[in-house]
C-alpha positions as CSV (number, residue, x, y, z in Angstrom):
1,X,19.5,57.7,123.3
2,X,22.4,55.8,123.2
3,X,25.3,57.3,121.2
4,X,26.4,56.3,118.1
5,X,29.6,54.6,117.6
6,X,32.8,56.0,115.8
7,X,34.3,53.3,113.6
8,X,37.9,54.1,115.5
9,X,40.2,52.6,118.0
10,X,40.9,53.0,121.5
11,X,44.3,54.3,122.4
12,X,45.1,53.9,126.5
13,X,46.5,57.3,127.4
14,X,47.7,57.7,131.2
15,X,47.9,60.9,132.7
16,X,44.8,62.7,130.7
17,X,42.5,62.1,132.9
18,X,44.5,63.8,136.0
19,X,44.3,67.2,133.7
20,X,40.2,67.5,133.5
21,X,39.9,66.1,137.0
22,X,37.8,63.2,136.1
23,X,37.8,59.7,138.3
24,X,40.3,57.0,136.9
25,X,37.6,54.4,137.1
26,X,35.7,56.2,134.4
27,X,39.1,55.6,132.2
28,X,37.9,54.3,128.5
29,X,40.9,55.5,126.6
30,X,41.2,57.6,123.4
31,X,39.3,57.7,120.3
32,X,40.2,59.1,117.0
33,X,36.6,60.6,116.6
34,X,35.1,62.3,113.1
35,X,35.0,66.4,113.5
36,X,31.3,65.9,112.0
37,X,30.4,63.6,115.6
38,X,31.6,66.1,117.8
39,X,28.7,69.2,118.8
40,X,30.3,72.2,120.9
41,X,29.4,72.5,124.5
42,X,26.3,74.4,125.1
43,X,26.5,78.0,126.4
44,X,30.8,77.4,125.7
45,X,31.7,81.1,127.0
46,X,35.0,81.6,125.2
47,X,35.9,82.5,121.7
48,X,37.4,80.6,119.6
49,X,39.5,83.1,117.1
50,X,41.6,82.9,114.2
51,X,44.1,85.1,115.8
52,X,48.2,84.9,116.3
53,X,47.9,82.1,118.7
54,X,45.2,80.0,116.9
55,X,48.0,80.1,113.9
56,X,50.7,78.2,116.0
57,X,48.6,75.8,117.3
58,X,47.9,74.7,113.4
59,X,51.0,75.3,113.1
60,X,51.7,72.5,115.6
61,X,49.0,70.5,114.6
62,X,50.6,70.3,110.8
63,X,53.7,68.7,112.4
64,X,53.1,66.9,115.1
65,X,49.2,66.1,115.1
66,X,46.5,67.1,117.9
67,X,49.1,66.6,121.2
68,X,46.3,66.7,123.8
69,X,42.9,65.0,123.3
70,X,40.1,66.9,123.7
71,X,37.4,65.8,125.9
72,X,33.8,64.4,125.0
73,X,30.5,62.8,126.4
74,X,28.0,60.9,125.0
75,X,25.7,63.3,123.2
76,X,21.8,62.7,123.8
77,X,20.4,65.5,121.9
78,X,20.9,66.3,118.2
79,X,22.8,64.5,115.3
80,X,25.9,64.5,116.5
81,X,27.7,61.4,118.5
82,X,29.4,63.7,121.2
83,X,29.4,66.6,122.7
84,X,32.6,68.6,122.9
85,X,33.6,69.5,126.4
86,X,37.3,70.8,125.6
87,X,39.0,70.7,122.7
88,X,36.9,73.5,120.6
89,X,40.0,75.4,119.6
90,X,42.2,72.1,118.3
91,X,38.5,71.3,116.7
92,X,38.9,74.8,115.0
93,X,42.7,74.2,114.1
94,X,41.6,70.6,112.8
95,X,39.1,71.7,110.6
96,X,41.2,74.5,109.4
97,X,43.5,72.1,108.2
98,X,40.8,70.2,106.4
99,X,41.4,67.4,108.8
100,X,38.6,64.9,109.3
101,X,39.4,63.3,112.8
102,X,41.1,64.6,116.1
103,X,41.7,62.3,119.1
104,X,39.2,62.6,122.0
105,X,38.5,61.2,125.5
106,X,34.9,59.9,125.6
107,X,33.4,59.9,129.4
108,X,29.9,59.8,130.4
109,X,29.4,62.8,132.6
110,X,26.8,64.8,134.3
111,X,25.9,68.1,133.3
112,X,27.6,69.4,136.1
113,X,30.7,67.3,135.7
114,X,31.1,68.7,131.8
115,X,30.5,72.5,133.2
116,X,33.4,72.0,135.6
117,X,35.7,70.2,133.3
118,X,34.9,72.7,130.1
119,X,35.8,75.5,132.6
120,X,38.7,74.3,134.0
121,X,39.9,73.2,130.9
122,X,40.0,76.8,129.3
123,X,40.3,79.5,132.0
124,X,44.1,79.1,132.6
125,X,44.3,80.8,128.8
126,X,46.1,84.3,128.5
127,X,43.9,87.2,127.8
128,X,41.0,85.8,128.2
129,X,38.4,88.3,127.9
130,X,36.3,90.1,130.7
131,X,32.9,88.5,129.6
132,X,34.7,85.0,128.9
133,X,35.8,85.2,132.4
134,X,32.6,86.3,134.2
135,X,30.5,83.3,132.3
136,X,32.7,80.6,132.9
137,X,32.8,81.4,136.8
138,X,29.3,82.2,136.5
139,X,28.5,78.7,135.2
140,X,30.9,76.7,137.6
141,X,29.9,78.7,140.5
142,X,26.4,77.7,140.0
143,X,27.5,74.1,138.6
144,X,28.9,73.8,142.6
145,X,26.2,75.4,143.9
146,X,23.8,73.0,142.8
147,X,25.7,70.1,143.9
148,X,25.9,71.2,147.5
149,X,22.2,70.7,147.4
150,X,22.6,67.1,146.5
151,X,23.1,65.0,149.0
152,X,23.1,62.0,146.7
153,X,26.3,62.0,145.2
154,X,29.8,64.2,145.2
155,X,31.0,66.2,142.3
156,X,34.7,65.5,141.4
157,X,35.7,64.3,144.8
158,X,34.2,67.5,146.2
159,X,33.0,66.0,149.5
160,X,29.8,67.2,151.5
161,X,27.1,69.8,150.5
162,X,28.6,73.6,149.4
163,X,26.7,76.2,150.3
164,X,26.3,79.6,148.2
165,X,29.8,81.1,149.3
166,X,31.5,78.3,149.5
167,X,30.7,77.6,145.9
168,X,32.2,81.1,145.2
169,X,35.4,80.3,147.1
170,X,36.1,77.5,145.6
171,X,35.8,78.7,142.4
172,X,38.1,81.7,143.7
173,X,40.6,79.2,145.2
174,X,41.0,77.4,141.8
175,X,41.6,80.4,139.2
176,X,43.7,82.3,141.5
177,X,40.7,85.0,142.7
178,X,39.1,85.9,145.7
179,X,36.0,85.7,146.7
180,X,34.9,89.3,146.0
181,X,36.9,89.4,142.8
182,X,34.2,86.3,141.7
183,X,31.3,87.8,142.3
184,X,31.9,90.9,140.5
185,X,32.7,89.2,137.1
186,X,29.6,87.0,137.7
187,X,27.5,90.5,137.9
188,X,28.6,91.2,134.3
189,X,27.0,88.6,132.6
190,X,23.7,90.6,133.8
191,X,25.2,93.4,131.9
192,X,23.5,94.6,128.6
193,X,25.6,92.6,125.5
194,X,26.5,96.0,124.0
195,X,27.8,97.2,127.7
196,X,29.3,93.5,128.3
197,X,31.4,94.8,125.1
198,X,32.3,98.0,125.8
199,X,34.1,96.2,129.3
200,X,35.6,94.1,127.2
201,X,37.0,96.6,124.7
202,X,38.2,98.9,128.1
203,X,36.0,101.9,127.2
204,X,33.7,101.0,130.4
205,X,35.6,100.5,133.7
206,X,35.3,96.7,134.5
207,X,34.4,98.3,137.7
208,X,31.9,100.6,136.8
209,X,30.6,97.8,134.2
210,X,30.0,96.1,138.0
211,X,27.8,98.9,139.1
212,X,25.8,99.3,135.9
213,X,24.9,95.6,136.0
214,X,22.7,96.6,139.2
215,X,20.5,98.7,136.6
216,X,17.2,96.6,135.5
217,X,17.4,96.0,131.9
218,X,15.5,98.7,130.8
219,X,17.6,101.1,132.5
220,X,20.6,99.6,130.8
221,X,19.0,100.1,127.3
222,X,18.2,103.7,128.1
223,X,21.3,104.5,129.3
224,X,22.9,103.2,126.3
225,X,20.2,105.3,123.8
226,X,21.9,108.1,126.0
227,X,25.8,107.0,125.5
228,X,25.1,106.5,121.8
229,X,23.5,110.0,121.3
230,X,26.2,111.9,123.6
231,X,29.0,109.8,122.8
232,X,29.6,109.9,127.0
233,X,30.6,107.0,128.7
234,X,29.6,106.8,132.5
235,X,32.6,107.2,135.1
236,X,32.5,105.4,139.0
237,X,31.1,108.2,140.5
238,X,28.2,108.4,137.8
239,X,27.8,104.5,138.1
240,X,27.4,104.3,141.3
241,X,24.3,107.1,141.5
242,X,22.8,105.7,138.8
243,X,23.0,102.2,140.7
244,X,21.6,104.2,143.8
245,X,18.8,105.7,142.3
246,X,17.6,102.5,140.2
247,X,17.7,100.7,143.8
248,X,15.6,103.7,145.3
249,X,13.1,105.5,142.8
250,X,13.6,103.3,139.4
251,X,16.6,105.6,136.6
252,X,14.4,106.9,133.9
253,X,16.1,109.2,130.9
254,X,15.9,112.5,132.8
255,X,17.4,111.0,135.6
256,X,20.6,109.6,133.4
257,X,20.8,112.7,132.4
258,X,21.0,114.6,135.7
259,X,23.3,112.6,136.9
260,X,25.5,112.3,133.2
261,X,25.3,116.3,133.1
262,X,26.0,117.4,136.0
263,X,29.1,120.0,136.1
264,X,31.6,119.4,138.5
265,X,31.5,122.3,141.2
266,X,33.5,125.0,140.2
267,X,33.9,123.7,136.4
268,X,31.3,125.1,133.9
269,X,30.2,122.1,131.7
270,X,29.1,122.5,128.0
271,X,28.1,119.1,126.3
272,X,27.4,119.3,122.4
273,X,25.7,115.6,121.6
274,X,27.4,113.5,119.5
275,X,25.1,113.1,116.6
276,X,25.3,116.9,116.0
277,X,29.3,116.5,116.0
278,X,29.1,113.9,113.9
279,X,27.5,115.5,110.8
280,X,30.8,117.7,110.4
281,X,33.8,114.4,110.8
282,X,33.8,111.2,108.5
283,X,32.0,108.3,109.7
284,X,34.8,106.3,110.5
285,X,36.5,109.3,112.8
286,X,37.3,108.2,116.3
287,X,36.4,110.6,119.3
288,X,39.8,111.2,120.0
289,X,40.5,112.3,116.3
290,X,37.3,114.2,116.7
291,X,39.0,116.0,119.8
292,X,42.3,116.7,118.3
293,X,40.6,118.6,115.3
294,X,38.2,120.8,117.5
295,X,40.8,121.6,120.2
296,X,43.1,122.2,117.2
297,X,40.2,124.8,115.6
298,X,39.5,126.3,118.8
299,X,43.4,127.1,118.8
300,X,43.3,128.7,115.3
301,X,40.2,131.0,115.9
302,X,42.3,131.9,119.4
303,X,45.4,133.2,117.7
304,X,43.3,134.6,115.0
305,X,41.1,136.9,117.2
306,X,44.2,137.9,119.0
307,X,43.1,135.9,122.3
Protein backbone atom coordinates (compact mmCIF):
# COMPACT_ATOMS: atom_id res chain seq x y z
CA UNK A 1 0.00 0.00 0.00
CA UNK A 2 1.55 2.91 -1.05
CA UNK A 3 1.94 5.75 1.52
CA UNK A 4 0.07 8.64 1.68
CA UNK A 5 1.66 11.89 1.04
CA UNK A 6 2.28 14.84 3.53
CA UNK A 7 1.31 18.08 1.91
CA UNK A 8 5.07 19.48 3.10
CA UNK A 9 8.37 20.35 1.60
CA UNK A 10 11.58 18.67 1.20
CA UNK A 11 14.47 20.28 3.01
CA UNK A 12 18.16 18.71 1.85
CA UNK A 13 19.84 18.04 5.07
CA UNK A 14 23.60 16.63 4.80
CA UNK A 15 25.10 14.80 7.38
CA UNK A 16 21.79 13.02 8.83
CA UNK A 17 22.02 10.28 7.13
CA UNK A 18 25.76 9.37 8.40
CA UNK A 19 23.97 9.35 12.18
CA UNK A 20 21.34 6.27 11.49
CA UNK A 21 23.79 4.58 9.26
CA UNK A 22 21.67 4.50 6.25
CA UNK A 23 23.18 4.57 2.40
CA UNK A 24 23.48 8.10 0.84
CA UNK A 25 21.83 6.99 -2.32
CA UNK A 26 18.66 6.43 -0.36
CA UNK A 27 19.04 10.39 0.51
CA UNK A 28 15.28 12.10 -0.11
CA UNK A 29 15.69 14.89 2.27
CA UNK A 30 13.54 16.22 5.06
CA UNK A 31 9.87 16.54 5.52
CA UNK A 32 7.94 18.61 7.97
CA UNK A 33 5.54 15.58 8.54
CA UNK A 34 1.92 15.84 10.69
CA UNK A 35 2.36 14.12 14.41
CA UNK A 36 -1.03 12.38 13.42
CA UNK A 37 1.06 10.46 10.10
CA UNK A 38 3.66 9.19 12.21
CA UNK A 39 2.85 5.45 14.11
CA UNK A 40 5.64 4.36 16.79
CA UNK A 41 7.93 1.60 15.94
CA UNK A 42 6.56 -1.77 16.77
CA UNK A 43 7.88 -3.58 19.86
CA UNK A 44 9.97 0.27 20.50
CA UNK A 45 11.74 -1.15 23.86
CA UNK A 46 12.46 2.20 25.59
CA UNK A 47 10.26 4.48 27.58
CA UNK A 48 9.50 7.49 26.73
CA UNK A 49 8.92 9.57 30.19
CA UNK A 50 7.95 12.87 31.27
CA UNK A 51 10.92 13.04 33.44
CA UNK A 52 13.79 15.89 34.19
CA UNK A 53 15.37 15.35 30.83
CA UNK A 54 12.16 15.10 28.69
CA UNK A 55 11.54 18.86 30.24
CA UNK A 56 14.71 20.28 28.64
CA UNK A 57 14.27 18.82 25.54
CA UNK A 58 10.76 20.86 25.29
CA UNK A 59 12.45 23.15 26.75
CA UNK A 60 14.74 23.23 23.55
CA UNK A 61 12.13 22.50 21.35
CA UNK A 62 10.19 25.93 22.56
CA UNK A 63 13.25 27.90 21.40
CA UNK A 64 14.90 26.51 18.86
CA UNK A 65 12.38 23.92 17.20
CA UNK A 66 13.03 19.94 16.72
CA UNK A 67 17.17 20.23 15.98
CA UNK A 68 17.48 16.63 14.79
CA UNK A 69 14.87 14.98 12.47
CA UNK A 70 13.56 11.95 13.44
CA UNK A 71 13.59 9.07 11.15
CA UNK A 72 10.54 7.41 9.32
CA UNK A 73 9.55 4.72 6.59
CA UNK A 74 6.77 4.31 4.54
CA UNK A 75 4.06 2.76 6.76
CA UNK A 76 2.10 -0.26 5.12
CA UNK A 77 -0.05 -1.26 7.87
CA UNK A 78 -2.65 0.92 9.61
CA UNK A 79 -3.87 4.62 9.17
CA UNK A 80 -0.95 6.27 9.64
CA UNK A 81 1.57 7.56 6.65
CA UNK A 82 4.84 6.56 8.53
CA UNK A 83 6.11 4.65 10.82
CA UNK A 84 8.40 6.21 13.48
CA UNK A 85 11.80 4.64 13.63
CA UNK A 86 13.58 7.43 15.90
CA UNK A 87 12.33 10.38 16.98
CA UNK A 88 9.55 9.02 19.62
CA UNK A 89 10.83 11.26 22.45
CA UNK A 90 10.98 14.75 20.24
CA UNK A 91 7.37 13.23 19.02
CA UNK A 92 6.47 13.26 22.83
CA UNK A 93 8.09 16.82 23.46
CA UNK A 94 6.16 17.91 20.13
CA UNK A 95 3.00 16.96 21.07
CA UNK A 96 3.49 18.28 24.52
CA UNK A 97 3.85 21.50 23.12
CA UNK A 98 0.68 21.11 21.21
CA UNK A 99 2.72 21.21 18.07
CA UNK A 100 1.24 19.68 14.99
CA UNK A 101 4.41 18.86 12.79
CA UNK A 102 8.09 17.82 13.54
CA UNK A 103 10.72 17.38 10.79
CA UNK A 104 11.44 13.75 9.66
CA UNK A 105 13.69 11.81 7.31
CA UNK A 106 11.50 9.48 5.12
CA UNK A 107 13.52 6.22 3.84
CA UNK A 108 12.13 3.01 2.58
CA UNK A 109 13.67 0.36 4.77
CA UNK A 110 13.51 -3.23 5.51
CA UNK A 111 12.39 -4.42 8.65
CA UNK A 112 15.71 -5.24 9.60
CA UNK A 113 17.21 -1.99 8.49
CA UNK A 114 14.47 0.04 10.90
CA UNK A 115 15.35 -2.54 13.92
CA UNK A 116 19.00 -1.54 13.48
CA UNK A 117 18.56 2.15 13.04
CA UNK A 118 15.71 2.44 16.00
CA UNK A 119 18.36 0.71 18.17
CA UNK A 120 21.22 2.51 17.37
CA UNK A 121 19.46 5.52 17.46
CA UNK A 122 18.49 5.27 21.28
CA UNK A 123 20.90 3.09 23.12
CA UNK A 124 23.71 5.70 23.50
CA UNK A 125 20.91 7.38 26.19
CA UNK A 126 22.03 7.68 29.97
CA UNK A 127 20.26 5.35 32.31
CA UNK A 128 18.71 3.47 30.21
CA UNK A 129 17.04 0.87 31.96
CA UNK A 130 18.04 -3.00 32.42
CA UNK A 131 14.97 -4.33 30.36
CA UNK A 132 15.31 -1.31 27.73
CA UNK A 133 18.78 -2.60 27.25
CA UNK A 134 18.28 -6.35 27.12
CA UNK A 135 15.28 -5.82 24.28
CA UNK A 136 16.96 -3.50 22.10
CA UNK A 137 20.13 -5.98 21.87
CA UNK A 138 17.77 -8.67 21.83
CA UNK A 139 16.12 -7.32 18.68
CA UNK A 140 19.31 -6.20 16.78
CA UNK A 141 21.13 -9.30 17.67
CA UNK A 142 18.44 -11.25 16.01
CA UNK A 143 17.87 -8.42 13.28
CA UNK A 144 21.82 -9.43 12.29
CA UNK A 145 21.23 -12.81 12.82
CA UNK A 146 18.86 -13.13 10.31
CA UNK A 147 20.68 -11.28 7.74
CA UNK A 148 23.69 -13.57 7.84
CA UNK A 149 21.29 -16.08 6.56
CA UNK A 150 20.62 -14.00 3.56
CA UNK A 151 22.83 -14.34 1.01
CA UNK A 152 20.78 -12.00 -1.19
CA UNK A 153 21.66 -8.76 -0.03
CA UNK A 154 23.90 -6.91 2.92
CA UNK A 155 22.52 -5.06 5.82
CA UNK A 156 24.02 -1.60 6.21
CA UNK A 157 27.26 -2.33 4.48
CA UNK A 158 27.61 -5.40 6.79
CA UNK A 159 29.34 -7.57 4.27
CA UNK A 160 28.99 -11.52 4.07
CA UNK A 161 26.74 -13.90 6.12
CA UNK A 162 26.94 -13.46 10.27
CA UNK A 163 26.67 -16.36 12.03
CA UNK A 164 24.96 -16.56 15.63
CA UNK A 165 28.10 -15.18 17.65
CA UNK A 166 29.10 -13.03 15.31
CA UNK A 167 25.78 -11.33 15.48
CA UNK A 168 26.30 -11.02 19.23
CA UNK A 169 29.75 -9.41 18.80
CA UNK A 170 28.86 -7.06 16.75
CA UNK A 171 26.25 -5.91 18.67
CA UNK A 172 28.82 -5.98 21.61
CA UNK A 173 31.37 -4.09 19.49
CA UNK A 174 28.86 -1.24 18.80
CA UNK A 175 27.40 -0.38 22.49
CA UNK A 176 30.67 -0.78 24.11
CA UNK A 177 29.89 -4.66 25.65
CA UNK A 178 31.25 -7.88 25.32
CA UNK A 179 30.11 -10.66 24.14
CA UNK A 180 29.08 -12.33 27.36
CA UNK A 181 27.84 -9.12 28.77
CA UNK A 182 25.17 -9.35 25.49
CA UNK A 183 23.88 -12.41 26.02
CA UNK A 184 23.06 -12.07 29.56
CA UNK A 185 20.78 -8.93 29.04
CA UNK A 186 19.13 -10.83 26.12
CA UNK A 187 18.24 -13.69 28.78
CA UNK A 188 16.14 -11.10 30.65
CA UNK A 189 13.69 -10.47 28.23
CA UNK A 190 12.67 -14.33 29.02
CA UNK A 191 12.24 -13.05 32.49
CA UNK A 192 8.69 -12.84 34.04
CA UNK A 193 7.48 -8.90 33.48
CA UNK A 194 7.04 -8.49 37.32
CA UNK A 195 10.78 -10.10 37.74
CA UNK A 196 12.01 -8.07 34.54
CA UNK A 197 10.86 -5.09 37.05
CA UNK A 198 12.15 -5.92 40.10
CA UNK A 199 15.95 -5.91 37.97
CA UNK A 200 15.09 -2.90 36.92
CA UNK A 201 14.08 -1.33 40.27
CA UNK A 202 17.65 -3.07 41.76
CA UNK A 203 15.77 -5.30 44.26
CA UNK A 204 16.76 -8.51 42.03
CA UNK A 205 20.50 -8.80 41.16
CA UNK A 206 20.79 -8.13 37.41
CA UNK A 207 22.77 -11.22 37.79
CA UNK A 208 20.63 -13.36 39.57
CA UNK A 209 17.62 -11.87 37.30
CA UNK A 210 20.14 -13.88 34.62
CA UNK A 211 19.85 -17.15 36.36
CA UNK A 212 16.11 -16.98 37.13
CA UNK A 213 15.46 -16.36 33.39
CA UNK A 214 16.63 -20.14 33.01
CA UNK A 215 13.32 -21.08 35.09
CA UNK A 216 10.36 -22.17 32.60
CA UNK A 217 7.60 -19.81 33.04
CA UNK A 218 5.69 -21.57 35.37
CA UNK A 219 8.44 -21.77 37.67
CA UNK A 220 8.98 -18.05 37.48
CA UNK A 221 5.18 -17.40 38.46
CA UNK A 222 5.58 -19.78 41.41
CA UNK A 223 8.42 -18.36 42.57
CA UNK A 224 7.00 -15.05 42.55
CA UNK A 225 3.47 -16.41 44.48
CA UNK A 226 6.39 -17.36 46.94
CA UNK A 227 8.37 -13.77 47.01
CA UNK A 228 5.01 -12.00 47.36
CA UNK A 229 3.89 -14.17 50.33
CA UNK A 230 7.41 -14.14 52.15
CA UNK A 231 8.40 -10.84 51.09
CA UNK A 232 12.09 -12.77 50.27
CA UNK A 233 13.88 -11.98 47.37
CA UNK A 234 16.24 -14.81 45.90
CA UNK A 235 20.09 -14.17 46.35
CA UNK A 236 23.02 -15.83 43.65
CA UNK A 237 23.50 -18.74 45.58
CA UNK A 238 19.55 -19.41 45.74
CA UNK A 239 19.32 -18.54 41.95
CA UNK A 240 21.59 -20.49 40.77
CA UNK A 241 19.97 -23.94 42.59
CA UNK A 242 16.94 -23.08 41.64
CA UNK A 243 18.26 -22.76 37.96
CA UNK A 244 19.99 -26.28 38.68
CA UNK A 245 17.16 -28.02 39.80
CA UNK A 246 14.59 -26.66 36.98
CA UNK A 247 17.35 -27.99 34.43
CA UNK A 248 17.43 -31.47 36.33
CA UNK A 249 13.99 -32.51 38.11
CA UNK A 250 11.55 -29.42 37.05
CA UNK A 251 11.37 -26.43 40.63
CA UNK A 252 7.93 -27.06 42.02
CA UNK A 253 6.74 -24.82 45.28
CA UNK A 254 8.32 -27.21 47.85
CA UNK A 255 11.36 -27.10 46.08
CA UNK A 256 11.52 -23.05 46.10
CA UNK A 257 10.96 -23.40 49.35
CA UNK A 258 13.88 -25.79 50.35
CA UNK A 259 16.07 -24.05 48.66
CA UNK A 260 14.55 -20.21 49.92
CA UNK A 261 14.53 -21.64 53.61
CA UNK A 262 17.34 -23.17 54.08
CA UNK A 263 19.53 -21.84 57.23
CA UNK A 264 22.87 -21.16 56.62
CA UNK A 265 25.04 -23.72 58.63
CA UNK A 266 25.66 -22.61 61.93
CA UNK A 267 22.86 -19.73 61.81
CA UNK A 268 19.41 -20.70 63.08
CA UNK A 269 16.81 -19.24 60.56
CA UNK A 270 13.25 -18.14 61.68
CA UNK A 271 11.12 -16.76 58.63
CA UNK A 272 7.67 -15.14 59.65
CA UNK A 273 5.73 -14.66 56.09
CA UNK A 274 5.10 -11.46 55.04
CA UNK A 275 1.34 -11.37 54.89
CA UNK A 276 1.21 -12.29 58.58
CA UNK A 277 3.63 -9.16 59.23
CA UNK A 278 1.77 -7.12 57.25
CA UNK A 279 -1.56 -7.19 59.22
CA UNK A 280 0.25 -5.18 62.14
CA UNK A 281 2.30 -2.08 59.71
CA UNK A 282 0.29 0.38 57.26
CA UNK A 283 -0.09 -0.70 53.82
CA UNK A 284 2.17 1.73 52.46
CA UNK A 285 5.17 0.63 55.10
CA UNK A 286 8.38 -0.38 53.32
CA UNK A 287 10.29 -3.57 54.56
CA UNK A 288 12.99 -1.63 55.77
CA UNK A 289 10.57 0.61 57.90
CA UNK A 290 9.05 -2.69 58.85
CA UNK A 291 12.63 -3.88 60.13
CA UNK A 292 13.49 -0.79 61.93
CA UNK A 293 10.19 -0.99 64.07
CA UNK A 294 10.59 -4.83 65.05
CA UNK A 295 14.35 -4.66 65.73
CA UNK A 296 13.45 -1.49 67.59
CA UNK A 297 10.55 -3.64 69.69
CA UNK A 298 12.74 -6.48 70.15
CA UNK A 299 15.16 -3.81 71.80
CA UNK A 300 12.44 -2.52 74.17
CA UNK A 301 11.12 -5.99 75.42
CA UNK A 302 15.19 -6.66 75.87
CA UNK A 303 15.84 -3.88 78.27
CA UNK A 304 12.61 -4.44 79.81
CA UNK A 305 13.04 -8.15 80.79
CA UNK A 306 16.44 -7.18 82.09
CA UNK A 307 18.21 -9.17 79.04
Amino acid sequence: MAAKKSSVSKIKLKGVDTLFGIEESKQDGVQEVRLSELKPFEDHPFQVLRDEKMEDLMESISEHGVLVPGLARPNTKGREAYELIAGHRRKFACQELQLTTMPVLIRDLTDDEAIVAMVDSNIQREKLLYSEKAFAYRMKYEALKRQGNRSDRTLVQLGPKLEKRWAAELVGKEVGENISAIKRYIRLTYLEKELLELVDKGTLAFTVGVELSYLKLSEQQCLLAFMDETGMVPQGTQAGKMKEASRERGLGEEEIQRIMLKPKAGIEKINIPGKKLRQYFPADYSRRQMEEIIFQLLEDWKRSSGG
